[in-house]
N, C-alpha and C positions, 0 to 999 in steps of 0.2 A: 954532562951530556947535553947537547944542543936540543933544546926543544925546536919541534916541527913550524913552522909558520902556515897558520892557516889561511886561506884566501876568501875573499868573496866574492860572492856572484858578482858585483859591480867590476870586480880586475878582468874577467874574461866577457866583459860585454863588448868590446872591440870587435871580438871574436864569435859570440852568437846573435848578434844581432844586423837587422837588415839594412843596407846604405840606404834605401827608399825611402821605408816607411819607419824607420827609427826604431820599431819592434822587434822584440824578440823575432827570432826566422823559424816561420811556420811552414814545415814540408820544405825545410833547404834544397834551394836546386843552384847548381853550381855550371856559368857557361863555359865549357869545354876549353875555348881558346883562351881565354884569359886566367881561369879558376876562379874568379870571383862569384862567390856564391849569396843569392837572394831569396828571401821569400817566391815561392810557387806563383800566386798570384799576381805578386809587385812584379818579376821580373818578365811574365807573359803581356801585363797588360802595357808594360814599357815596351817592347818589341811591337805591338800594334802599332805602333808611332817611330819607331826608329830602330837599325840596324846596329847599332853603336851599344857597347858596355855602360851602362850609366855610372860604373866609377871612374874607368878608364879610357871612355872614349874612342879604345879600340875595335873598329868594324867587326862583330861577330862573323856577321854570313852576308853574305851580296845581295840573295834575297830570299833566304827563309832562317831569319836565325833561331828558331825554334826546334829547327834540329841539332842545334849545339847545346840542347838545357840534357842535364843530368841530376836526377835525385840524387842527395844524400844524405840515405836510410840511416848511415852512422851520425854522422853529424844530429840529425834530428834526435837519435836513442842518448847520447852523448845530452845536448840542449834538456829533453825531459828529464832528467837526473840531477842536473846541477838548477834547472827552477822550479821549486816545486809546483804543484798544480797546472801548472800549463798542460800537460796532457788530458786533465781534466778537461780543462777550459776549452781546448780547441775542439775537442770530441764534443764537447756541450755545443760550441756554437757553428759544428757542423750539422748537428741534426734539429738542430732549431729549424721549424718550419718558416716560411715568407709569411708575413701579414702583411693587411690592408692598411693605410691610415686610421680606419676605423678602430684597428684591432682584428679583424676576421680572418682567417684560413682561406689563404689564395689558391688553393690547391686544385679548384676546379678552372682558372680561370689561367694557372699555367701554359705559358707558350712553349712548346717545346722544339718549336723551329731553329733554326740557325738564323745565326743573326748576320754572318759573313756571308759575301758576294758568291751565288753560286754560279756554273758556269755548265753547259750541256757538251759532250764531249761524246762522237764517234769513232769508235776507236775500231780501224781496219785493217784485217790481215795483208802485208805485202807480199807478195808471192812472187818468190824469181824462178822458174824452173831449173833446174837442175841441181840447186842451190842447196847444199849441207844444211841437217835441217827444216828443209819443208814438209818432210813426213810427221817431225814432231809438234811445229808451229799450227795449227788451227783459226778457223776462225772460231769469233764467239756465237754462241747462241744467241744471245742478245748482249750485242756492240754497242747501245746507247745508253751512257752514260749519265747522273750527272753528279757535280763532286762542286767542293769547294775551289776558289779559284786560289787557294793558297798551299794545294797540293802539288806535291813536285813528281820530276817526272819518274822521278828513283819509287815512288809510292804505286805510282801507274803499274810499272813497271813487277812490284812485287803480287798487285792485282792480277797480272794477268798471271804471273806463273803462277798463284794458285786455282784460276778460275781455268786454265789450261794444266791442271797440274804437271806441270815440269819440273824436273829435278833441281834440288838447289843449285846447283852450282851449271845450271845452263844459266845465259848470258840473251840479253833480248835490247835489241835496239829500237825507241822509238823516234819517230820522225815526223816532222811539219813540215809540209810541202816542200818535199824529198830531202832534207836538211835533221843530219841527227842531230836531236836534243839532249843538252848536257842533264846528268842527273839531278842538279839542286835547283834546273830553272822549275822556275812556278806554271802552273796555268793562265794565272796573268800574265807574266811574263811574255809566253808561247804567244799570247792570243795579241797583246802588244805591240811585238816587235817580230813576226812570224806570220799569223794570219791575217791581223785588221787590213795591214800596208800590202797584203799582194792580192796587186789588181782582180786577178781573175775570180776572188773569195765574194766579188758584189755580185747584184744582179738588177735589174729594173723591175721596179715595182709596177708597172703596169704591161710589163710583156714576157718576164723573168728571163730577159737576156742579158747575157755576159757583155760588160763595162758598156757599150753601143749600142743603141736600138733606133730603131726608125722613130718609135715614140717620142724617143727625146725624153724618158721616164726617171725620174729620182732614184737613186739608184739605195738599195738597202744589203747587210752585209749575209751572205749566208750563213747558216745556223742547222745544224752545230758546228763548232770544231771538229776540225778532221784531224787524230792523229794515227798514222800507219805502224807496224809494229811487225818487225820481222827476227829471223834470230840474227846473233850479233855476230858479224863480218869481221873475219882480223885482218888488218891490211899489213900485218908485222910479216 
């Protein structure tokens, strides 16, 4: 009778470990379009800096690839089983608090800000009359905003239908100066290629008039973003 051949954890390291960071893959998260799967941390802080797979070099997302990451839960229950103590380990040096260089408990002196670019955003009911629709759409109570600028408009979008509570399966269009927005452009993006460049968004800093003034005044951009929001139109 054929005895078993047993393996070891070094034969399946190909396979649970991170392209990044050479470690064991802590919180495996695997990007959607390719399946190449990374540490949670290594593969977000790589998308800060580029749009590309770090193994395979093929373009995740055009410009949010951080809605292509997926956990897997398996994978990771899979990894703590076959090393030991790594469940340990991670849980430990997850609730390890911040110190000082001195050694002291930073805990009072936590920043809890965001560190990414934020962006102030008015967001306006469009209203067509007669239009299928406008009895459900609303405005808001309070339309000003503000968000990160690496929020897409698909996120806007689920904002409002719960701050309007509408049913899931309505459909809501928004727009940048009168131009629908695809759902994965960002707020930077919008603000970009959308608001900065149309003319009428300045105004003069010394008389607040639009693009020409007698002043002859520096002209500064208006603030906030304007995005309109109406239900979504089928032209099918």
């Amino acid at each position: 009778m054929a005895t078993q051949r047993k393996h070891l954890v070094k034969d399946f390291n190909p396979y649970i470990t991170c392209y990044i960071c050479k470690g064991y893959l802590i919180k495996p998260t695997t990007v959607t379009e390719c399946l190449h799967t990374f540490c949670k941390t290594c593969i977000v802080q790589h998308f800060e800096d580029s749009n590309d797979c770090p193994r395979c070099g093929n373009q995740v997302h055009e410009t949010n690839p951080l809605e292509m990451l997926r956990l897997d839960n398996t994978l990771e229950e899979i990894i703590f089983k076959l090393v030991p103590g790594l469940r340990e380990h991670d849980t430990a040096k997850a609730d390890k608090p911040k110190v000082d260089e001195e050694g002291d408990e930073n805990e009072d002196d936590k920043d809890y800000h965001r560190s990414d670019p934020q962006i102030a955003i008015c967001l306006d009911c469009l209203r067509n009359n007669g239009q299928s629709g406008d009895n459900v759409v609303k405005g808001l109570m309070k339309k000003f905003i503000r968000c990160s600028t690496r929020v897409t408009v698909g996120t806007i979008k689920k904002f409002l239908s719960l701050k309007l509570k509408l049913p899931s399966s309505y459909e809501l269009d928004v727009l940048c100066n009168g131009e629908i927005m695809g759902k994965d452009h960002t707020m930077e993006f919008i603000y970009m290629t959308r608001w900065r460049l149309r003319g009428e968004n300045f105004r003069c800093l010394n008389c607040s008039a639009s693009q020409v003034c007698s002043q002859d005044g520096p002209l500064y951009q208006s603030y906030p973003m304007v995005l309109q929001y109406r239900p979504r139109i089928d032209f099918g």
